[in-house]
C-alpha positions in Angstrom: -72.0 -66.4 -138.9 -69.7 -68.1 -136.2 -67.6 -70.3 -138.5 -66.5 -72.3 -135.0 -70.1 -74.3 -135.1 -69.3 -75.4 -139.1 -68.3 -79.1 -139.0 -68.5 -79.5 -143.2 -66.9 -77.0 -146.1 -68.0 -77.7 -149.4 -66.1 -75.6 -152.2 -67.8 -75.1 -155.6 -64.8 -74.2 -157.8 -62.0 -75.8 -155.2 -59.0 -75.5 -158.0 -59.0 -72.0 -158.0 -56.1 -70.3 -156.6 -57.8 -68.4 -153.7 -60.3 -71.0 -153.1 -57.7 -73.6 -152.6 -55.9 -70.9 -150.5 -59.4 -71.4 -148.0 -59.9 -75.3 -148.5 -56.0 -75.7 -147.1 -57.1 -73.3 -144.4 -60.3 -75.1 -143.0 -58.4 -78.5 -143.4 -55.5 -76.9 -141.4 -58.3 -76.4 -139.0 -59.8 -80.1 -138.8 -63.0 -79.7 -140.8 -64.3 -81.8 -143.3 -63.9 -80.2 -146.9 -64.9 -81.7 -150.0 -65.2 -79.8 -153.3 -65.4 -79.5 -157.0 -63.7 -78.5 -160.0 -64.0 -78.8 -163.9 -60.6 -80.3 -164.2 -57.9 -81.7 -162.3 -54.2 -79.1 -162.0 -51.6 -79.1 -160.0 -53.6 -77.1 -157.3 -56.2 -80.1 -156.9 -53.5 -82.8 -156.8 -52.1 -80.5 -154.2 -55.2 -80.5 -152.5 -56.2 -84.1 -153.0 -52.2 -85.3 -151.5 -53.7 -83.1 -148.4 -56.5 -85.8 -148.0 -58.7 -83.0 -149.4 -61.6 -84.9 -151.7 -62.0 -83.6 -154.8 -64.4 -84.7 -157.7 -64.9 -83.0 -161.3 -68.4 -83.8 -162.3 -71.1 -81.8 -161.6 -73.6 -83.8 -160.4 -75.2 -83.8 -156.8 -74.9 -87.2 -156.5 -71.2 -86.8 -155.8 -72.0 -84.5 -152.5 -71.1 -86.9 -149.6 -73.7 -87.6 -147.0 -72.5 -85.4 -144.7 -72.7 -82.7 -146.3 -75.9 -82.8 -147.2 -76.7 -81.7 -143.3 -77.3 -78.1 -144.7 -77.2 -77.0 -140.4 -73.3 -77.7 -140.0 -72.0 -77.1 -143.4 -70.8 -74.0 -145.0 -70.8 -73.7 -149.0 -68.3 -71.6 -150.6 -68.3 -70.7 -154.5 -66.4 -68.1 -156.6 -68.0 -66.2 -159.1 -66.7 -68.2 -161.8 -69.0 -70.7 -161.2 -72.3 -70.3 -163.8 -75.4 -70.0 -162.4 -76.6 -73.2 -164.2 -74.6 -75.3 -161.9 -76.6 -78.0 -160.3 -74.8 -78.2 -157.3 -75.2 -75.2 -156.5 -78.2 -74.4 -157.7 -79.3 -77.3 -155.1 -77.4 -76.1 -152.1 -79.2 -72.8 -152.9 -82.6 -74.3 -152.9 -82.0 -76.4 -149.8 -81.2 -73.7 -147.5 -77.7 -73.7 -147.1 -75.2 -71.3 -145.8 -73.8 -70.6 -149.3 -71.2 -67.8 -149.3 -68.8 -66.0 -151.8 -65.2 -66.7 -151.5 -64.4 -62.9 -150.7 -67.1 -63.3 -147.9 -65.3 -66.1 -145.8 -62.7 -64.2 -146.4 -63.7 -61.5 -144.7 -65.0 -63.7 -142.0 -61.6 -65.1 -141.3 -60.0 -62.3 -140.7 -62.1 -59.6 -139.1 -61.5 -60.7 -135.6 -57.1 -61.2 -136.1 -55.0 -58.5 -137.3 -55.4 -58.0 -141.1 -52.8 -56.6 -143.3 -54.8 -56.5 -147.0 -52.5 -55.8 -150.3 -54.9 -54.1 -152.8 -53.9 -52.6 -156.7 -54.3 -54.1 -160.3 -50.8 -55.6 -159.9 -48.3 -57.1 -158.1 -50.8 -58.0 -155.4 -50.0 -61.5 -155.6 -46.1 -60.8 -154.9 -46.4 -58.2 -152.6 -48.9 -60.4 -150.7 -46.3 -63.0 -150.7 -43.4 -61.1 -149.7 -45.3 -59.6 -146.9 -46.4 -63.1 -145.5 -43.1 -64.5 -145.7 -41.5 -61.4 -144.0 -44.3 -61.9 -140.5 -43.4 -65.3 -140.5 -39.6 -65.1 -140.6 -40.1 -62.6 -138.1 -41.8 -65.1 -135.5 -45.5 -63.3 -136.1 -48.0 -65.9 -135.4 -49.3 -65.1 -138.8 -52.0 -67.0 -141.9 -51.4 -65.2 -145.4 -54.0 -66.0 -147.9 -52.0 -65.9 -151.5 -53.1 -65.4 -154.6 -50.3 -67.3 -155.8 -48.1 -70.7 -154.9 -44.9 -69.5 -152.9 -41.3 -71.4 -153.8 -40.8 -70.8 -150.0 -43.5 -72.6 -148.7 -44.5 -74.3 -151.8 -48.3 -73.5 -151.2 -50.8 -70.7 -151.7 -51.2 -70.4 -147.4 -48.7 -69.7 -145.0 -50.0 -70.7 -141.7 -47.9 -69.7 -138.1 -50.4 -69.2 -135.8 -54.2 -66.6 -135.9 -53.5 -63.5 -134.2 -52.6 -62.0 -137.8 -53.6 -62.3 -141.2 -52.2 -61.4 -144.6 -54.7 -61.3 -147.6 -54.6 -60.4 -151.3 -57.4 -58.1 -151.4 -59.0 -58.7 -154.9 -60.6 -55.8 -156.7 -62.4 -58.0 -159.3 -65.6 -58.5 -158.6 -64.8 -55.6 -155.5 -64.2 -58.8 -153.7 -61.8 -56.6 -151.2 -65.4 -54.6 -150.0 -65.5 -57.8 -147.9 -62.3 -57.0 -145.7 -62.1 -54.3 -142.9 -57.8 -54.4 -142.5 -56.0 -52.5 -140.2 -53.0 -51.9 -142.4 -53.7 -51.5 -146.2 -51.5 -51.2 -149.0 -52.3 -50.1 -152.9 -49.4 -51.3 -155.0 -51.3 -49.6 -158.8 -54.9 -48.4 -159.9 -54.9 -49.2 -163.5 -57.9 -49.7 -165.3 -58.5 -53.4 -165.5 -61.5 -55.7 -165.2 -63.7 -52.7 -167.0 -66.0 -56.1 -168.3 -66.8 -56.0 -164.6 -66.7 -51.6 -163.8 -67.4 -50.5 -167.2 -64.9 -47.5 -167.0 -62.1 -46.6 -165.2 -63.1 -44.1 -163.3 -65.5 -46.7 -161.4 -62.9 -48.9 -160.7 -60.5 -45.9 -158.6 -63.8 -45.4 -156.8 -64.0 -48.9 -155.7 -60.4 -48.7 -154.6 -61.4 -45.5 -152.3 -63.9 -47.3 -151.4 -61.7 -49.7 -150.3 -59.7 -47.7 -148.3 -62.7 -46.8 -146.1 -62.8 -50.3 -145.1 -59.5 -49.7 -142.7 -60.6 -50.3 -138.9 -60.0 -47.2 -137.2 -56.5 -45.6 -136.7 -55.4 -48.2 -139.6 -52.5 -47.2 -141.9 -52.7 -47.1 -145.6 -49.7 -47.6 -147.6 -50.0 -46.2 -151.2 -47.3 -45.9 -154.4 -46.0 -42.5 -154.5 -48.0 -40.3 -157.4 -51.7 -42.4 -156.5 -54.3 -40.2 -155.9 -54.6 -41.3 -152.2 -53.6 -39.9 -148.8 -51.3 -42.4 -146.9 -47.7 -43.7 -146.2 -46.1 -43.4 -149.7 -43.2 -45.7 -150.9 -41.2 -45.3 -153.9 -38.4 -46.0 -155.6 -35.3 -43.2 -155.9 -37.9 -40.6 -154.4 -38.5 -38.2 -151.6 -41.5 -40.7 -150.5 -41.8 -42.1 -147.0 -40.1 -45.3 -147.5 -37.5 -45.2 -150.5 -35.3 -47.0 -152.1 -31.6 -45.7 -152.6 -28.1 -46.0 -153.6 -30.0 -49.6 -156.3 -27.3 -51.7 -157.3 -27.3 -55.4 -159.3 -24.4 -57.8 -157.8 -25.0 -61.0 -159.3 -28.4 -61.0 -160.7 -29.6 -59.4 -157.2 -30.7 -55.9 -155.9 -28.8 -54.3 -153.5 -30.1 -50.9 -152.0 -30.6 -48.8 -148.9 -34.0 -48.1 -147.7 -34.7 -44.7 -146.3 -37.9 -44.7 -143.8 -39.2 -42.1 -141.5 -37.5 -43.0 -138.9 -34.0 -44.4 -140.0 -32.1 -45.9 -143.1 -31.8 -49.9 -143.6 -28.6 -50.3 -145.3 -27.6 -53.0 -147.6 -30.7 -54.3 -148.5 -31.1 -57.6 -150.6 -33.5 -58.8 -152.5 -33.4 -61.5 -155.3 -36.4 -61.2 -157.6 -35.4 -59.4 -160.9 -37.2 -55.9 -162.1 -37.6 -52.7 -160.5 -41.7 -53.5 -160.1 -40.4 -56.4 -158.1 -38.4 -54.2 -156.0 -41.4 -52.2 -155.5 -43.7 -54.9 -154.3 -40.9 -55.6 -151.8 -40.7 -52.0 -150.8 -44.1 -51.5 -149.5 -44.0 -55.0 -147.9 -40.9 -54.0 -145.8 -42.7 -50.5 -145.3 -45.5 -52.1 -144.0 -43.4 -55.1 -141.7 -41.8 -52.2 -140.5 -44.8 -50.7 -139.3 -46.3 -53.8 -137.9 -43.4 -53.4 -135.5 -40.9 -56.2 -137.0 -37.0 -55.8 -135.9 -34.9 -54.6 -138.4 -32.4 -57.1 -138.6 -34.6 -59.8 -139.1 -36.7 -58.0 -141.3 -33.1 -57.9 -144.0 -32.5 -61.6 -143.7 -35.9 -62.3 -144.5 -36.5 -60.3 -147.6 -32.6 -61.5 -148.9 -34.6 -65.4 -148.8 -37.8 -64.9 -150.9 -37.2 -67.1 -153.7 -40.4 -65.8 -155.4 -43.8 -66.9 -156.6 -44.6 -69.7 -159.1 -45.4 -67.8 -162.6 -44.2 -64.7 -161.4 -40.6 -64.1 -163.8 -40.0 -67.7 -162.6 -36.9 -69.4 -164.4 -37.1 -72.6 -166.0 -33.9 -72.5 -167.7 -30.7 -70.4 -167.1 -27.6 -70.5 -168.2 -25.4 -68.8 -170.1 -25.9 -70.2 -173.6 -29.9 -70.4 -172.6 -32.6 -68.7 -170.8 -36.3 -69.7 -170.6 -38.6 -67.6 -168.3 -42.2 -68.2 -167.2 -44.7 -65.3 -166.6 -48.2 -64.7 -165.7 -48.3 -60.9 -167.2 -51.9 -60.4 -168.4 -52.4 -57.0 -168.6 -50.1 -54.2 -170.7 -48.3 -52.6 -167.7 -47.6 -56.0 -166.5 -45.7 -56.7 -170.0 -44.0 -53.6 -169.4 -42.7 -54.7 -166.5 -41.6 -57.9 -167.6 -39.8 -56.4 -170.2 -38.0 -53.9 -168.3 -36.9 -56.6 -165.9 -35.5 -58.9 -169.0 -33.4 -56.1 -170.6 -32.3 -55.1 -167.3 -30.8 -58.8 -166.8 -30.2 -59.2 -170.3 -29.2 -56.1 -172.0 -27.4 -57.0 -175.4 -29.6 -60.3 -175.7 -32.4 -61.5 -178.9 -36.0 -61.9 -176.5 -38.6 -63.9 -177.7 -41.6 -63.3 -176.3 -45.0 -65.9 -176.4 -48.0 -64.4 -175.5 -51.3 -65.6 -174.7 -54.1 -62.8 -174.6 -56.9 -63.6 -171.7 -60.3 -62.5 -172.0 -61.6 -61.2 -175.3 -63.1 -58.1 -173.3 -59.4 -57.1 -172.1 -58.1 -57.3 -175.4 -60.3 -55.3 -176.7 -60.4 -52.6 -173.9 -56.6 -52.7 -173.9 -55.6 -53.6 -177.8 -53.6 -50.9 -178.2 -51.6 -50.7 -175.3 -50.5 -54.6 -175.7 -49.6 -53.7 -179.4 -47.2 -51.1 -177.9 -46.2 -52.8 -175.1 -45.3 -56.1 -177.5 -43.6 -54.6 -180.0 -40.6 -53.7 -177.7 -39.6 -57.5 -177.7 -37.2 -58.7 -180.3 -39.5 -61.8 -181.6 -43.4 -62.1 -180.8 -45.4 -65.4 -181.1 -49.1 -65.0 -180.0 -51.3 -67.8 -179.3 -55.0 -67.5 -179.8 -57.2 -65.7 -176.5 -57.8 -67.6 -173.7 -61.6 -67.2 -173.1 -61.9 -68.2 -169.4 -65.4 -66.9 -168.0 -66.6 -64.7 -171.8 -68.0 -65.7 -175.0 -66.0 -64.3 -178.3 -66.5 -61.0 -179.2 -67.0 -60.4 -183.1 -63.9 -58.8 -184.6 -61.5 -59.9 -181.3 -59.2 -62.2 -182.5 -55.3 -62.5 -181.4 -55.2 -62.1 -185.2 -56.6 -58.8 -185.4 -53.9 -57.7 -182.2 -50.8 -59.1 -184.0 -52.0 -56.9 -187.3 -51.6 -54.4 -184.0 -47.9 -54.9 -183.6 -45.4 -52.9 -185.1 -42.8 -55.2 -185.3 -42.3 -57.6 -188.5 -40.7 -60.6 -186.2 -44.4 -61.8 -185.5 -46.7 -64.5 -185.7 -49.7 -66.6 -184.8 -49.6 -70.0 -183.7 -51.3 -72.8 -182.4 -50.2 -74.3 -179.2 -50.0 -77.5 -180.9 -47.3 -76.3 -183.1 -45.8 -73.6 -180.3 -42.7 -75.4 -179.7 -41.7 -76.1 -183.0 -42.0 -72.5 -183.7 -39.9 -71.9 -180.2 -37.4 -73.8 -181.5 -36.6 -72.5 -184.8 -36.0 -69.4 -183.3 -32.0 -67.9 -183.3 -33.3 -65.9 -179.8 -31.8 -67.0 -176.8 -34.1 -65.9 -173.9 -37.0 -67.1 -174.1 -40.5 -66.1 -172.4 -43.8 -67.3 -171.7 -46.6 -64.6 -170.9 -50.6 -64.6 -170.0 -52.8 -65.6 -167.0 -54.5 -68.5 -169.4 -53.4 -71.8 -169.7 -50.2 -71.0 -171.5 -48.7 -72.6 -168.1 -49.4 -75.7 -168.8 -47.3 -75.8 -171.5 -44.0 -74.8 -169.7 -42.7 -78.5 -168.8 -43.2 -79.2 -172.5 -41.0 -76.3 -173.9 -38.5 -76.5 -171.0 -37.9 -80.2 -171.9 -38.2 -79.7 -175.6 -35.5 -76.7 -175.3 -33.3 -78.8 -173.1 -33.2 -81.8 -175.3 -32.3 -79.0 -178.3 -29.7 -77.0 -176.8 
């Protein structure tokens, strides 16, 4: 498909994160896109401030006219989207051009430069970091995010076609769809197994992926994955490493060591060492892509971060409230390691919102463990998304999980009250659900308290 000769976009599912990521693209690009959602957020305000139209019933008398000219319109859906839906289902039975998200995607970007960040996290930081690194440097880059930057205060970063930076998803093996030149594979834990079934099939989709790369591509993989590639670690004997870590003032300074040379004095302002490894492979792969440097170290020292990613809502010194998107138990991990590395004599309270009853289930054990190292735990009931229950997979059956007697279930509609009669003084939010839409809430109702 030549997407030069589409006039119309219509997005089926618009307010999703990488779907908005596209509509801001084509509009960037002077076509006419329209889409639906099932319910207005910040991301279709965004879009609709853009001149975007956006409507949230589905109904196909909403499709403008003009897009009902199936010859010069593309349709774009994710897989979220049931097959019941009746626009869809019409575009479908019309003969329209109706393609996957992953699939334009792919489209995009097979004729510029591509530079794909793969793994089952910190894709969405590391994609981020990369993006904002090619455009500091002067590359005449697009980055596809899977995330809103503070930078740029969007999910897109757009300075020009000849490159492109995408989050290659492996849900769904959405990344199949991409054929990079550079590749990077930040983690390969099992995740998504409602979608692969077992682990094992989700590390073959990842080598899979890596068989995408164009020819004479570079892949860039975390030292101790079972990969060939350029390896980056942190305090290792890997390709590119990071050295001589120090904290100065709530920021990482380090040395990096690369084949060729050492950077010295190296900073970089997000909190947690997983943070400094999703910087680490996006220098390692800047670096590669030919960028100076210099520039390179005053770029990384002004990433301010990604919305939802340890972002801070409060902080001071009598007070700190932190937001996090963490859905899976490594991710928790994480998060904890970076708030005890910050905060090391302080009471945490950590509220967590499970997402999908499938992952719970596959992974109940692990989030006991990985829970139970916080101080105070509040869980809120699973956020279903895409499934149906599953008998017996409740957040109640995961807190009986928990080996810690500072625990308890709540409902969001009494979550702040329970916040608040809490004696701990850092404060987080966890889960990919809609937990985030309660953040304004607690931050004021903390901030009226304290």
């Amino acid at each position: 498909m030549n997407l030069k000769h589409i006039h119309n976009v219509y997005f089926v599912g618009i307010g999703g994160i990488g779907m908005s990521a596209l509509a801001r693209y084509f509009k960037a690009n002077k076509k006419l896109v329209v889409g639906y959602d099932k319910t207005p957020s910040e991301i279709t305000d965004g879009l609709i401030d853009l001149g975007i139209e956006v409507h949230f019933n589905d109904s196909v008398e909403n499709i403008p006219v003009p897009f009902l000219k199936s010859e010069n319109t593309l349709i774009v859906y994710t897989p979220a989207i049931p097959k019941s839906h009746s626009e869809l289902t019409y575009f479908r039975n019309n003969q329209f051009q109706v393609l996957k998200r992953s699939k334009v995607l792919g489209l995009i970007t097979e004729n510029t430069f591509c530079l794909a960040v793969a793994g089952t996290h910190g894709k969405t930081t590391t994609t981020s970091i990369l993006g904002h690194l090619l455009h500091e440097c002067d590359v005449e880059v697009t980055a596809f995010l899977g995330g809103v930057t503070e930078n740029y205060n969007s999910n897109l970063i757009i300075k020009g076609t000849k490159v492109s930076v995408v989050e290659a998803d492996e849900f769904d093996r959405s990344f199949l769809t991409l054929s990079p030149n550079m590749a990077g594979i930040t983690s390969m834990d099992a995740d998504h197994l409602d979608i692969y079934g077992e682990a094992d099939a989700l590390k073959a989709s990842f080598i899979e992926f890596t068989k995408r790369l164009k020819p004479k591509g570079k892949l860039f993989v975390k030292s101790g994955l079972p990969m060939e590639g350029i390896t980056y670690g942190i305090e290792d004997d890997s390709d590119y490493s990071a050295q001589n870590i120090k904290i100065e003032n709530g920021t990482y300074v380090f040395d990096v060591k690369t084949p060729k040379a050492v950077l010295e004095n190296i900073h970089f302002n997000l909190p947690g060492r997983h943070n400094l490894s999703n910087a680490l492979i996006a220098l390692a792969m800047a670096v590669e892509y030919g960028c100076p440097h210099q520039q390179l170290a005053k770029a990384l020292a002004s990433f301010k971060g990604v919305k939802r990613r340890f972002t801070y809502h409060i902080k001071t010194d009598a007070l700190v409230f932190i937001d996090d998107y963490a859905h899976h138990p490594e991710e928790i991990n994480a998060v904890h390691q970076a708030v005890r590395e910050m905060y090391p004599e302080r009471k945490v309270l950590a509220v967590f919102q499970p997402h999908l009853f499938s992952r719970t289930k596959d992974f109940a054990d692990e989030f006991a463990d990985s829970l139970s190292q916080f101080d105070e735990i509040i869980l809120l009931d699973i956020y279903p998304a895409r499934e149906l229950p599953i008998e017996g997979v409740t957040s109640a059956w995961l807190l009986g999980k928990i080996r810690n007697e500072n625990k308890r279930l709540v409902s969001k509609e009494a979550l702040l009250e329970n916040i608040l009669e809490s004696d701990a003084r850092i404060i987080l939010t966890i889960g990919a659900g809609d937990i985030g839409e309660e953040v304004n809430k607690i931050k004021k109702g903390l901030s009226l308290a304290s």
